[in-house]
N, C-alpha and C positions, 0 to 999 in steps of 0.2 A: 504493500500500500504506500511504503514511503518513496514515491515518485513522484513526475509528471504528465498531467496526462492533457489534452485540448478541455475538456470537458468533463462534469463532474456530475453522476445525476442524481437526485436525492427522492425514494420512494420508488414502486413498482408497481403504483396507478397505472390505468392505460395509456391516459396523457402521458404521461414520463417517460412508458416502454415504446409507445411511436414514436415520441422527439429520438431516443436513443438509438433506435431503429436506423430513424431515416439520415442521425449525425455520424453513425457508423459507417451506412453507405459511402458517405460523403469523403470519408477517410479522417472520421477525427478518432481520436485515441479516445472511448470512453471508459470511465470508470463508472459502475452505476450500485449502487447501496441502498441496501432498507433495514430499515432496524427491524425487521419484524423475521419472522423464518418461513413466511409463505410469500407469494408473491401476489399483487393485484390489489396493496393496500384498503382504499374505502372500497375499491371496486372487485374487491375479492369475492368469490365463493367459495364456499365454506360448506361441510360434512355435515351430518347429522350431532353429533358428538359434539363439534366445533361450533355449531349452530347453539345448543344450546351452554355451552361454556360463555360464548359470548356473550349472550343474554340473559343464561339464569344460574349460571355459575354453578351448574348440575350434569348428570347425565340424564337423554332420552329413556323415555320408559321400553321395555325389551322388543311387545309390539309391534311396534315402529318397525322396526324389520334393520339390517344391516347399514351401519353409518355410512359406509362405501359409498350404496346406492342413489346418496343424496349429494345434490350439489345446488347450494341454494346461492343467490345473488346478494350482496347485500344494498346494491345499488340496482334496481329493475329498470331495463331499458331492451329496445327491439332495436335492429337494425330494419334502416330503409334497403330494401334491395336495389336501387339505383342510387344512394348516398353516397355521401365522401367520404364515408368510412368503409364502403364496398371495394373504393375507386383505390385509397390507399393500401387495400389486402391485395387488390391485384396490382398496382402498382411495384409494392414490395415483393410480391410473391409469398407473401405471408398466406396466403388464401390455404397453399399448398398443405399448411400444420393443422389445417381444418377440416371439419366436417359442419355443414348448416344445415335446418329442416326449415321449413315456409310454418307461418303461423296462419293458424287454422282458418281464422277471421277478426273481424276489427267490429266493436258493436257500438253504439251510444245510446246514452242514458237518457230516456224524453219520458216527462210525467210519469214518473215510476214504474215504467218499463224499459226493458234491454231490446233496441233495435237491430239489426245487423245491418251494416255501412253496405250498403250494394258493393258487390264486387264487376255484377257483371250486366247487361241491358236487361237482361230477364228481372234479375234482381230489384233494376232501378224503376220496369215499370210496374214490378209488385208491392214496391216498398207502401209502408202508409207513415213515413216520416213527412212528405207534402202530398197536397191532392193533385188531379191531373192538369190543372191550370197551373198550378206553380211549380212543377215538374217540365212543363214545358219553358216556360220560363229559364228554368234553371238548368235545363238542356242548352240555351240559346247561349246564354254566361258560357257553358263548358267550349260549347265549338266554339266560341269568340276568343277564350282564354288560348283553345290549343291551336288557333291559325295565327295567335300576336304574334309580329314579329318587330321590334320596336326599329328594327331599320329597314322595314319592309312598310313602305307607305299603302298599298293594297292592301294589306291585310287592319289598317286602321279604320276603317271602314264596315259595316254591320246590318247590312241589308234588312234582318231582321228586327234590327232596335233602333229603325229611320235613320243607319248613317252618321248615328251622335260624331262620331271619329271623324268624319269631314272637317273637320278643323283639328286634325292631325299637329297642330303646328302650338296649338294650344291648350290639346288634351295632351298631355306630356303624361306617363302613369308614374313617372317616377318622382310628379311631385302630386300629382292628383290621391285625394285620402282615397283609403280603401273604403270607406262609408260611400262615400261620391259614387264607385265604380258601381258598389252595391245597388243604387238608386237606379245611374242609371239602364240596369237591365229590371229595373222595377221588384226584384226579390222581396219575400217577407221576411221579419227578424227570424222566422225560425231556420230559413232557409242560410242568410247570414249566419246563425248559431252552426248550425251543419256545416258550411259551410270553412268558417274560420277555427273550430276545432274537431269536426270528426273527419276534414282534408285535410287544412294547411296543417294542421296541427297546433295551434298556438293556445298558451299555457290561457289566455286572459282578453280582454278585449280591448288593449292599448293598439293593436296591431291596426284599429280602423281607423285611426289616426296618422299614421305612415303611408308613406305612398305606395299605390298599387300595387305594381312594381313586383315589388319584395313579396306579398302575397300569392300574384301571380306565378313565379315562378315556385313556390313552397306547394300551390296545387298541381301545376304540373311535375315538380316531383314525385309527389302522392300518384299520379295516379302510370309516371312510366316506370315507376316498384310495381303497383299494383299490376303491368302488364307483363312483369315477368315469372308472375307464381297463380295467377289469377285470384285464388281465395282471399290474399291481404297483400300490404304490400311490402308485408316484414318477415323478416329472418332473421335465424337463432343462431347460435353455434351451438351442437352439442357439448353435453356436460357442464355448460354452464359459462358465463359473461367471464369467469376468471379465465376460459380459457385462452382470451383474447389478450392482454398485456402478457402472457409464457409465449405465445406466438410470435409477439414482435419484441419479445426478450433475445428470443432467439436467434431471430436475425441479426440482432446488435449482435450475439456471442459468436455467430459466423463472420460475423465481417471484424472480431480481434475484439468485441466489447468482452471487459472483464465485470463481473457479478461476483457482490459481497452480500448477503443477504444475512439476516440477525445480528445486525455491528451496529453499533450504536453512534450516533452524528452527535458528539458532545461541544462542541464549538464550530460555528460558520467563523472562518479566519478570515478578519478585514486590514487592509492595510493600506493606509491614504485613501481613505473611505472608497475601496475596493476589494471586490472578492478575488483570494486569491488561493485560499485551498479548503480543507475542511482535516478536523483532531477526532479522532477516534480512541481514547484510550490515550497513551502515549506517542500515537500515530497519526504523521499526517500527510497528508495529501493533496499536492497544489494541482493547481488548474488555471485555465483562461478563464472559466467562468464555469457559476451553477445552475444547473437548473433542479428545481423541486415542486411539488405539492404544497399548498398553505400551510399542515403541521409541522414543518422544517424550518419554519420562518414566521414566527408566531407573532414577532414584532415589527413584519414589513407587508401583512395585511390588514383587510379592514372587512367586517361582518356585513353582509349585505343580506342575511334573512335565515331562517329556516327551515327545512323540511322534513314533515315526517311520512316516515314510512314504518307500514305494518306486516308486517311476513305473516300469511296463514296456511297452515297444514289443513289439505281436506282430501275427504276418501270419497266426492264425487265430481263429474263436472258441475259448471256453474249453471244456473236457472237459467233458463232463456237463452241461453247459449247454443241449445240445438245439440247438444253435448259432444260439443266440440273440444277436440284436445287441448287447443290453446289457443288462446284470445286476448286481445287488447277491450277495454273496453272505457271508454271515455265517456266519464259525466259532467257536459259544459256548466260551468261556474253559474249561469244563471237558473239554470236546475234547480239546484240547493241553496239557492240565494249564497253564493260567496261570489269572492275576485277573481279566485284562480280555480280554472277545472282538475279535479281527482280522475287520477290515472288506478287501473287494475291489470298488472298483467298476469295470465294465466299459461300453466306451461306444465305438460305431465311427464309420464316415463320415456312419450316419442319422441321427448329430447335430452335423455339420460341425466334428467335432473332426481327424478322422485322415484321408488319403486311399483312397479305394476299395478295399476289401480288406484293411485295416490296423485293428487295433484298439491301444486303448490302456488298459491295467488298471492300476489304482493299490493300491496294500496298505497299510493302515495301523490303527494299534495305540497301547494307552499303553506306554510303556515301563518292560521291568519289573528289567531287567538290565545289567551291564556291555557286554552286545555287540546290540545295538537292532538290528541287520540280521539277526540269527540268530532274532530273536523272530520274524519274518516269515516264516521257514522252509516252513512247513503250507502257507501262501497259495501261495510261489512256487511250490510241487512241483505244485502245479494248476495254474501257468500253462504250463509248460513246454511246447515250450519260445520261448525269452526272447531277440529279436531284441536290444533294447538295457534296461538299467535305470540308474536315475537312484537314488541311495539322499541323503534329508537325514531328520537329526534335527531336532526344532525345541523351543526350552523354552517352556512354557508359561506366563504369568505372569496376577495380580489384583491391581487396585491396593489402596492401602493407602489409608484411607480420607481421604479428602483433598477432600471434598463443600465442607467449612469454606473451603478454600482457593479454590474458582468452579474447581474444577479435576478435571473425569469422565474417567476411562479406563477403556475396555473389557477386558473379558475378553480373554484368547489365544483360536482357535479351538480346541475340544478335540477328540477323537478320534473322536465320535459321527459317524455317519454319513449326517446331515438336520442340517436348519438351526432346528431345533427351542428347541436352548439357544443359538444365538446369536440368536433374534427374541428369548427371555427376556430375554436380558443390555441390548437395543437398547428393548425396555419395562419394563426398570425404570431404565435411564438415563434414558428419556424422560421418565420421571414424576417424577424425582430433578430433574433439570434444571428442567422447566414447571412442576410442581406439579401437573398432572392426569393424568393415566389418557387414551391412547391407545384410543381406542372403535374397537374395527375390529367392530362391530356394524352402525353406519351403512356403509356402503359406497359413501355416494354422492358423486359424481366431485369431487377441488376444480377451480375457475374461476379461473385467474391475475388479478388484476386487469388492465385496460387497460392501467393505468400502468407495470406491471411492464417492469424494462429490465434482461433479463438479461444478464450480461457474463460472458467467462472467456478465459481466458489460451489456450484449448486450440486454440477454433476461431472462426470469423472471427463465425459468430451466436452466439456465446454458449453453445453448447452444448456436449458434450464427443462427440468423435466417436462414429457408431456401429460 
């Protein structure tokens, strides 16, 4: 450890294990460390056994069946199948340490029932989330959305909604609010609710305040995922979300990153108010610069909110569900009279999380009150019922800007429910850090060098187990 190395990384979040990934590639010498002895920090999963040591500082009852069998998240999030976290596994070739399943369906929460998000035309003209007049409506919004081309003057234009776009020059969507866009294809709120969280996906309703724009294209990712699995337009990794940061560990350990896992980060070393290595013990380790997670640097972020999340053990699918293996299911904010919509995701043995016949459903939310387990209320009373739950709050922090210092820390994970704003947060570190723009345009494979000697603490090649 008493060397030099380009880079230094602190934590084995999955933010930390892409940046290291993609700074190995690149040819910087990393070192990467976590105090802990498993890997995938907040975003780890975790055993049966380890599921409840976490939380109840016990063992599972016998039951239960084999601790193996379980791989629980403790962070629940789906992958978009056309995302930028899709684009980065095949960029890196990380893809390769994987295996995914498609999630079953996507549902939403309207007046106390579970709908299913249409996946397919049948679906959309059976649904009874709008009547047939505002289905067509909101047919007319979809082919508008998927012909924009914001440098294609033809296509601003809208035959069906008199043309509004003829003054192309002054409907701009990238400054026009999303409320406006809304209006003018004449939509109802409910259709807007649908709309902005059971497509775009957005946690709340500040987003109809922003320009079009940015909406626009968060629905058409919605739905070119959706056309590559047809039932949703999310995927899993088996065995679980941990397995994603040991995947792109791995790649840093092929391309010579070194992995210290269980060592303890006991002083960030500054010098002329600059980062310059890190003391473990009586050992230290210089660097260009750090990169970490907020619990590495407790005094160069700032709390920006809470979230909680509920872990439930059940021994059936969900109501309304159609009993389907695994489902997202989205309850917009206005629902339940809150700010922010409660996310559930559901996921059984067909993704080597739980043992046959066992599912496991996660609920989680920003927090908007004194009592954070009561906000989950709506969710739970659709699970029921509820063999075991696991309840943690978690704060959220951003660092404070400390770039001057050779010194990057990530965002906390927020309460969305895709990994959408944590690939943002991992490309504009990247770009902060190198100085260029992460092109996941190319996609073609990197080639280790020969010389490359990869090392780590973890396992006897160099790699971090699978």
């Amino acid at each position: 450890m008493d060397e030099k190395y380009d880079v230094i990384v602190l934590g084995t979040g999955l933010k930390e294990c892409i940046l290291s990934g993609l700074l190995s590639v690149d040819g910087k010498k990393v070192l990467h460390i976590d105090r802990n002895d498993y890997y995938g920090g907040a975003s780890a999963s975790l055993n049966l056994n380890e599921l409840f040591r976490h939380f109840r500082d016990g063992e599972p009852p016998a039951e239960y069946g084999q601790s193996r069998d379980y791989s629980i998240d403790l962070i629940p999030k789906f992958i978009l199948a056309d995302g930028i976290l899709v684009k980065m596994l095949l960029k890196t070739d990380v893809v390769k340490y994987l295996e995914f399943n498609k999630i079953g369906g996507s549902f939403v929460y309207k007046k106390g029932k579970v709908h299913k998000v249409p996946a397919t035309v049948q679906e959309a003209m059976a649904t009874d989330l709008m009547g047939m007049l505002e289905k067509r409506r909101f047919k007319n919004m979809l082919d508008f959305i998927s012909k924009y081309d914001e440098n294609d003057a033809s296509t601003h234009n809208d035959p069906s909604t008199g043309g509004w776009f003829s003054d192309a020059k002054t409907m701009d969507l990238k400054t026009l609010p999303m409320s406006e866009f809304f209006k003018k294809f004449g939509v109802d709120e409910n259709t807007v609710e649908y709309t902005g969280h059971a497509i775009a996906l957005y946690l709340n309703d500040d987003y109809l305040a922003q320009p079009a724009h940015d909406t626009l294209e968060k629905i058409r990712l919605y739905f070119k995922s959706l056309a590559k699995y047809q039932q949703s337009p999310f995927i899993y990794p088996l065995y679980g979300l941990g397995e994603l940061p040991q995947a792109f560990a791995r790649l840093a350990a092929i391309w010579g990153g070194t992995y210290m896992l269980h060592t303890p980060v006991d002083e960030v070393v500054m010098e002329d108010g600059r980062f310059v290595g890190i003391r473990s013990g009586d050992q230290v380790a210089r660097a260009d610069f750090v990169i970490g997670d907020p619990s590495y640097f407790p005094d160069r972020v700032k709390a920006t909110g809470r979230v909680v999340r509920v872990i439930c053990l059940l021994d059936h699918p969900v109501a309304g569900t159609q009993g389907r293996d695994s489902v997202q299911i989205i309850i917009p904010q206005k629902q339940v009279n809150r700010k922010n919509d409660i996310y559930v995701t559901v996921l059984s043995d067909t993704h080597n999380v739980v043992p046959k016949g066992k599912f496991v459903a996660i609920v989680s939310t920003a927090v908007e009150t004194d009592n954070p387990a009561a906000e989950c209320t709506p969710a739970l009373r659709l699970l029921e019922p509820i063999v075991e739950r696991f309840e943690n709050v978690t704060e959220t922090f951003e660092p404070i800007e400390c770039d001057a210092e050779r010194v990057f820390i990530s965002n906390s994970f927020d309460a969305t429910s895709h990994f959408e704003t944590t690939c943002l947060d991992v490309l504009d570190m990247y770009r902060r850090i190198s100085g260029k723009e992460l092109d996941l345009t190319d996609l073609s494979k990197p080639q280790p060098p020969a010389e490359a000697a990869p090392s780590a603490t973890s396992s006897e090649d160099g790699a971090p187990p699978q």
